[in-house]
C-alpha positions in Angstrom: 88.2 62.1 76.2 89.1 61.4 80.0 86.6 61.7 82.5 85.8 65.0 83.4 87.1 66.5 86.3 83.8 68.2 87.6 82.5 64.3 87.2 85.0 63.3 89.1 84.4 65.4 92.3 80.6 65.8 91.9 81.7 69.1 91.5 78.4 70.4 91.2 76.6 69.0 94.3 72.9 68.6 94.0 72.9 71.1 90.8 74.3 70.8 87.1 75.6 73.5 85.2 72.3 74.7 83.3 70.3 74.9 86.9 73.0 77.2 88.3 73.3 79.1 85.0 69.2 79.8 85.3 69.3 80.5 88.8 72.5 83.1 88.8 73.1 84.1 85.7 76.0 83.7 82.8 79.0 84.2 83.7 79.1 82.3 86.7 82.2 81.4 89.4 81.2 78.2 91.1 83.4 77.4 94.5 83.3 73.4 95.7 83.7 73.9 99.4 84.7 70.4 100.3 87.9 71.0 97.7 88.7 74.2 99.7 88.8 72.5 102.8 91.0 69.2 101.3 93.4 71.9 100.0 94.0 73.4 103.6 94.6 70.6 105.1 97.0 69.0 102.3 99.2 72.8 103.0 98.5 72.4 106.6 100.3 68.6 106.5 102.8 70.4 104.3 106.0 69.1 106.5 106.2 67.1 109.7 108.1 70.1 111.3 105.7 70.6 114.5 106.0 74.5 114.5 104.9 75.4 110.9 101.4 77.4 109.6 100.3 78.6 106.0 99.7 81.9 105.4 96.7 82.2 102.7 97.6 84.7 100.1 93.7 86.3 99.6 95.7 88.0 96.8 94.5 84.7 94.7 90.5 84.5 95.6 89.3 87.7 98.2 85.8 86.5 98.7 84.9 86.9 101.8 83.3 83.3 102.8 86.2 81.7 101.2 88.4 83.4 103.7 86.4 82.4 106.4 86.4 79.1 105.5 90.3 79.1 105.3 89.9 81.0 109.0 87.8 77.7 109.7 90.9 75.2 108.5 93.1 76.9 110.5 95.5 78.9 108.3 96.5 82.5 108.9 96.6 84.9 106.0 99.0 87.2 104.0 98.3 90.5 103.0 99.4 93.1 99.9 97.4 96.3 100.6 95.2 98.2 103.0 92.4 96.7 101.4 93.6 93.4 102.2 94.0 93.8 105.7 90.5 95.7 106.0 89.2 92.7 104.8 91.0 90.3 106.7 89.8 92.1 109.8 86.6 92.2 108.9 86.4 88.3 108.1 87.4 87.6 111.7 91.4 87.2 111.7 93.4 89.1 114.9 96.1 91.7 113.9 98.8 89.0 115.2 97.3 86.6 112.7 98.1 88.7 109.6 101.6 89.5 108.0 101.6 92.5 105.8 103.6 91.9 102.7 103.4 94.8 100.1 106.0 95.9 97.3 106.7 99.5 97.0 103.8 101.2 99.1 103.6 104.7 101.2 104.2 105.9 104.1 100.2 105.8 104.6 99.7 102.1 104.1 102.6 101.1 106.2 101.4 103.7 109.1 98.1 101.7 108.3 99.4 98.4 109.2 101.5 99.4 112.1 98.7 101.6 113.3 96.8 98.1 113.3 99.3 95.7 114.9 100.3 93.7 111.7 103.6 92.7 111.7 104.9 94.4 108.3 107.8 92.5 105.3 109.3 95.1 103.5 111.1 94.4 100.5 113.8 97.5 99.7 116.5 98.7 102.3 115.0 102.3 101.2 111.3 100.8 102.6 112.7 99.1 105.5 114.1 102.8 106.5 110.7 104.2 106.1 109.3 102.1 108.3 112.1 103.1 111.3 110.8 106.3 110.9 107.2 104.8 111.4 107.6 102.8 114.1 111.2 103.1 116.1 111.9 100.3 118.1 109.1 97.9 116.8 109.5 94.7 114.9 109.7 94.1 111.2 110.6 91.4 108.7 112.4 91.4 105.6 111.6 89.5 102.2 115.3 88.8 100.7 115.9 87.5 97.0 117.3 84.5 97.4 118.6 84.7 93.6 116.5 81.4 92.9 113.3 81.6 91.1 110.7 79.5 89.7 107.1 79.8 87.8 105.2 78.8 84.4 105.5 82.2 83.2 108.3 84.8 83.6 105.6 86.9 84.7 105.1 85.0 87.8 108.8 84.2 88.6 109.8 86.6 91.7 113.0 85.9 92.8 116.4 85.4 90.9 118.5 87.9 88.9 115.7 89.7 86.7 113.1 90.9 89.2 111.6 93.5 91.3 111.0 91.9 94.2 113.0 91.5 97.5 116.5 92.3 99.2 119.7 91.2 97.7 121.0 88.2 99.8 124.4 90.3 100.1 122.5 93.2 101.8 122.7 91.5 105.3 124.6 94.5 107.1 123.0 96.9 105.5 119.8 95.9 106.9 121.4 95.5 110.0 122.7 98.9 110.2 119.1 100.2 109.4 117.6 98.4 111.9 120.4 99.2 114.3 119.3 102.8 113.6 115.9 102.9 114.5 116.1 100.0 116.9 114.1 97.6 115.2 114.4 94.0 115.9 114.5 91.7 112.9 112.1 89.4 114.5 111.7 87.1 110.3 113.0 86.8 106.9 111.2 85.6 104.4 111.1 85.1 100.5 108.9 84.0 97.5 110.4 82.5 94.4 108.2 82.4 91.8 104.3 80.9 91.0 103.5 77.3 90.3 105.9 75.0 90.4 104.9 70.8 89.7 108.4 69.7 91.8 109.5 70.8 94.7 113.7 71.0 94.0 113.7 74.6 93.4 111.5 75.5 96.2 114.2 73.6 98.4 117.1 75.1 97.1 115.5 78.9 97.8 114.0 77.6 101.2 118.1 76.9 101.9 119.3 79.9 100.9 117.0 81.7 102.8 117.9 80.1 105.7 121.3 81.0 104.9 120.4 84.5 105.4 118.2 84.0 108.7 120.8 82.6 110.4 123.1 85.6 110.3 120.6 87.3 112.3 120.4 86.6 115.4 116.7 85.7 117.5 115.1 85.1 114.8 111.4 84.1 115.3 110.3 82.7 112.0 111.4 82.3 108.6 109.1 82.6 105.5 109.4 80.0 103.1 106.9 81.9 100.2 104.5 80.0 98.4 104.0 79.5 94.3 102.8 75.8 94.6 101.5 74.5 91.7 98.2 72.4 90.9 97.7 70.4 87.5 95.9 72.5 85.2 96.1 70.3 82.2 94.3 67.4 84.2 92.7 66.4 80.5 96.4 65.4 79.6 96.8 63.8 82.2 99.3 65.8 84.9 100.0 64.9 87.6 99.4 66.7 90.8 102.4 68.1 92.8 104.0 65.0 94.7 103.4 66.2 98.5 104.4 63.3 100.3 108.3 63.3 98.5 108.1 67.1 99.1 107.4 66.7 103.2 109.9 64.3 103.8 112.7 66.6 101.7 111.7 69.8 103.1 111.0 68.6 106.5 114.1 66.9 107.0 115.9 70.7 105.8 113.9 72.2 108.5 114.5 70.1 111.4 118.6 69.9 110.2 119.2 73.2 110.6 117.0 74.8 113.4 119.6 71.6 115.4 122.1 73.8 114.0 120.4 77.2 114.8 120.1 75.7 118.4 116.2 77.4 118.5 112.7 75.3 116.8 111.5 78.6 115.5 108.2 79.1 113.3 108.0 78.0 109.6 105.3 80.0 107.4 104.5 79.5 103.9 102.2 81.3 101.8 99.6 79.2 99.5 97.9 81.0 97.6 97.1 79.1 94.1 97.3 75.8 95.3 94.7 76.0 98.0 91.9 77.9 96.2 92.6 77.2 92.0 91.1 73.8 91.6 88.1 74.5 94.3 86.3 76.9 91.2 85.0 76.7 87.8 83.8 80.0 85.7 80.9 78.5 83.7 79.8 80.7 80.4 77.2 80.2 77.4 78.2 79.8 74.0 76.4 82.4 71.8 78.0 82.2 68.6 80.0 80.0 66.1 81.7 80.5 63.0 84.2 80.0 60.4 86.9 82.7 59.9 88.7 81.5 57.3 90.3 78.5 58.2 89.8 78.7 61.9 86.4 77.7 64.1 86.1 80.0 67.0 83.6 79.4 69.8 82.1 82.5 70.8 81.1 83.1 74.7 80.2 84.9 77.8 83.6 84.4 79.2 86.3 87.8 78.2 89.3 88.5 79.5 87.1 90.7 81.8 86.2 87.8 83.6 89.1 85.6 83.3 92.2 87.4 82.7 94.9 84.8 82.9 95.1 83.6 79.4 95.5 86.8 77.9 98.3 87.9 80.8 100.4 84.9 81.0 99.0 82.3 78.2 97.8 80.1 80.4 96.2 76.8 80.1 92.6 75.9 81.4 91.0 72.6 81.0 87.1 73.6 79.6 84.3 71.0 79.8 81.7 70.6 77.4 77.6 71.0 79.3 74.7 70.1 76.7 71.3 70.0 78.7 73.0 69.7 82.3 75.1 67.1 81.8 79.0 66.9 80.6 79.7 66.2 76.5 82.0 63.2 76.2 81.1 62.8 72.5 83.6 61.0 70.3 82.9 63.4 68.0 85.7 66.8 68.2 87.0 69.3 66.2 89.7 72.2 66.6 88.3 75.3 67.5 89.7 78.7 69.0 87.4 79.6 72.0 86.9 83.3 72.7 84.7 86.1 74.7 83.0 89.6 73.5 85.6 91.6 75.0 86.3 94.2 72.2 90.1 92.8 71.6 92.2 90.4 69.7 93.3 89.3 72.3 90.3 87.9 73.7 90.9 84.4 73.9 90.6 81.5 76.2 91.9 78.8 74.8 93.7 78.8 70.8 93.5 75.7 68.6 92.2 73.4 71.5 90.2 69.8 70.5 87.0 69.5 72.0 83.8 67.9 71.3 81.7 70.2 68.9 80.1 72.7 70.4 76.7 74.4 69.5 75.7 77.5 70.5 73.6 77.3 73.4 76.1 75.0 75.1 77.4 75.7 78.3 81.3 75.9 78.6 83.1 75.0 82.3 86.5 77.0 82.4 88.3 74.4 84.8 91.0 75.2 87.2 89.5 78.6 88.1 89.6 79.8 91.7 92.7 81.4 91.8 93.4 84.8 90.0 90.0 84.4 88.8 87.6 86.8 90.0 90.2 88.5 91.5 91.4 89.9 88.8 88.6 90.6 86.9 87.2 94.2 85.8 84.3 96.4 84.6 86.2 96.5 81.1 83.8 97.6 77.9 81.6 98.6 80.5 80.6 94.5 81.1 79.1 93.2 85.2 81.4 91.4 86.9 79.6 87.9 86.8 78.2 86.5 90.4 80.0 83.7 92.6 78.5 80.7 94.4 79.6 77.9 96.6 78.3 74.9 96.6 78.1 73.8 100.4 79.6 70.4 101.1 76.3 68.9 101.8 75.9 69.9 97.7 73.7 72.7 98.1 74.6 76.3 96.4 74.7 79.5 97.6 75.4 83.1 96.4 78.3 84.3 98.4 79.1 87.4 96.0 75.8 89.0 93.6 76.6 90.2 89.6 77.3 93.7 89.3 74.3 95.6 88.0 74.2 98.5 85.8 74.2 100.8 88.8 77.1 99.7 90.1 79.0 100.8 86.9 77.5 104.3 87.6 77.8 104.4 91.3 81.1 105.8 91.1 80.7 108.7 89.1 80.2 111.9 90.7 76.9 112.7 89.1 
């Protein structure tokens, strides 16, 4: 087997897997600060182009000391909802730091975020009229469909001919006329093709065509360039991480060519969500349970879709390390097993026919790869606690930055 990745990166700090098991409890999200940071400053560097800023997607990881240390490294933030926003307020961002981006939401929400000073994206001529009515002669941006997409899963691909999301690129005039309406200024355009990409070609040929669109409009302030950058998460193979420095120079060189042509150096945004908080967590589990099904091995844990939902919504990969007493399992000896949680479904599984050294119950199991769409997605489903999260501080210490649910928090919201 290769080196782990936890190894690797003293993932763990002063810990090991079966100390931060004891101390918070199975399941268990553990967050590497010192990766968090890196990440920021590899999307910060993202082109040479001197008026540029990410836009962390908290869509991805919503703890709140994660977003503060993102607020530390500089980025602003994107949000989807209300909630988002509330949040993003409350962790210390100003209203002109935020950009609202929400699909299909009421009158409400969008009153919310005008109410609040957020500059609001909407994505639907029929949404961008709703918010004329809202606010009359105040700013908004729009998210076009650039009919390019990209993504592992066509779950995650967001932009092209088959998709919900954005503006047709051929709806120019019509927004114009909408905005000419309620005198609203177009003040960016923006776009997201799709979710984790490992080369940057198609991410170039949407960032051109929505540039193609922006500069039909005149004044524009900033263009959007979307996120969906991908990390490695078959590391054990041994992929390769997204080439950043090729990407820069490409992309940079697109950015400076045509704001000489648009005769104004206007802001560049993108909007990292995976790439800056994915490979900063690992959801540790127990094994409780092996046995033989027939001709199959499955591996019994802690860790159901409740807790990591990815696998069973897009089949995605994870890496998984191997803990026996504290320390990583790099036996020669492996077999093919099928590793699974106790969520009451079939579909309960982590990882199908996957090699790995054999595993005995009692072992602790790292889910690699795990900050993004982790916890964020997870649920109260067959009634189970939604596990804790730590960080481990860059000086290697942990700390609990989000307690496990408890019993009466699953009752809490019953009207009893």
């Amino acid at each position: 087997m290769t080196e782990y990745y936890s190894t690797k990166t003293n993932f763990f700090g002063n810990s090991n897997p079966e100390k931060l098991i004891k101390e918070f409890g199975s399941p268990l999200y553990v967050y590497n600060e010192k990766i968090l940071r890196q990440r920021c400053k590899d999307m910060k560097n993202l082109v040479d182009y001197p008026h540029f800023i990410p836009n962390y997607s908290i869509k991805a990881n919503s703890n709140l000391q994660i977003i503060k240390i993102v607020r530390e490294e500089g980025l602003r933030a994107d949000a989807m909802s209300a909630g988002e926003i509330q949040l993003l307020l409350y962790a210390g961002y100003k209203p002109e730091e935020l950009f609202f981006v929400p699909n299909n939401v009421s009158e409400a929400e969008l009153k919310y975020a005008v109410d609040n000073g957020v500059l609001v994206s909407v994505d639907s001529l029929s949404q961008l009229e709703l918010l004329g009515k809202i606010n009359p002669g105040g700013k908004a941006a729009i998210r076009f469909n650039p009919g390019v997409g990209a993504g592992h899963h066509e779950k995650v691909v967001t932009a092209g001919k088959k998709t919900k999301f954005g503006v047709n690129i051929d709806c120019v005039e019509q927004v114009k006329e909408i905005a000419k309406k309620y005198n609203l200024k177009i003040c960016g355009v923006n776009q997201h093709i799709g979710s984790l990409f490992m080369e940057g070609d198609s991410y170039i040929e949407g960032v051109k065509s929505i540039l193609a669109v922006a500069e039909q409009f005149e004044d524009i302030e900033f263009v959007d360039m979307g996120g969906g950058f991908g990390i490695p998460y078959k590391k054990q193979e041994g992929q390769a991480a997204l080439d950043l420095v090729s990407f820069r120079e490409k992309l940079s060189k697109v950015l400076e060519e045509w704001t000489d042509k648009y005769g104004k150096k206007i802001l560049f945004k993108s909007e990292p969500g995976r790439y800056i908080v994915a490979e900063c967590g690992v959801l540790l589990g127990t094994v409780y349970a092996t046995k033989n099904n027939y001709a199959h091995k499955y591996v019994g844990t802690d860790i159901g879709f409740n807790v990591l939902a990815r696998p069973v919504m897009y089949d995605s990969h994870h890496d998984i390390e191997v803990y026996r007493n504290g320390k990583p399992l790099n036996e020669d000896d492996t077999e093919e097993v099928t590793v699974v949680g106790n969520i009451c479904e079939s579909g309960d599984i982590i990882a199908k026919d996957r090699v790995l050294p054999v595993i005995k119950e009692g072992d602790i199991l790292g889910i690699m790869d795990a900050g993004a769409y982790g916890f964020a997605m997870s649920s109260n489903y067959n009634m189970r606690l939604r596990p804790a999260e730590i960080l481990i501080k860059e000086n290697g210490d942990a700390v609990l930055i989000r307690r496990r649910d408890t019993f009466e928090d699953l009752i809490a919201p019953f009207n009893v």
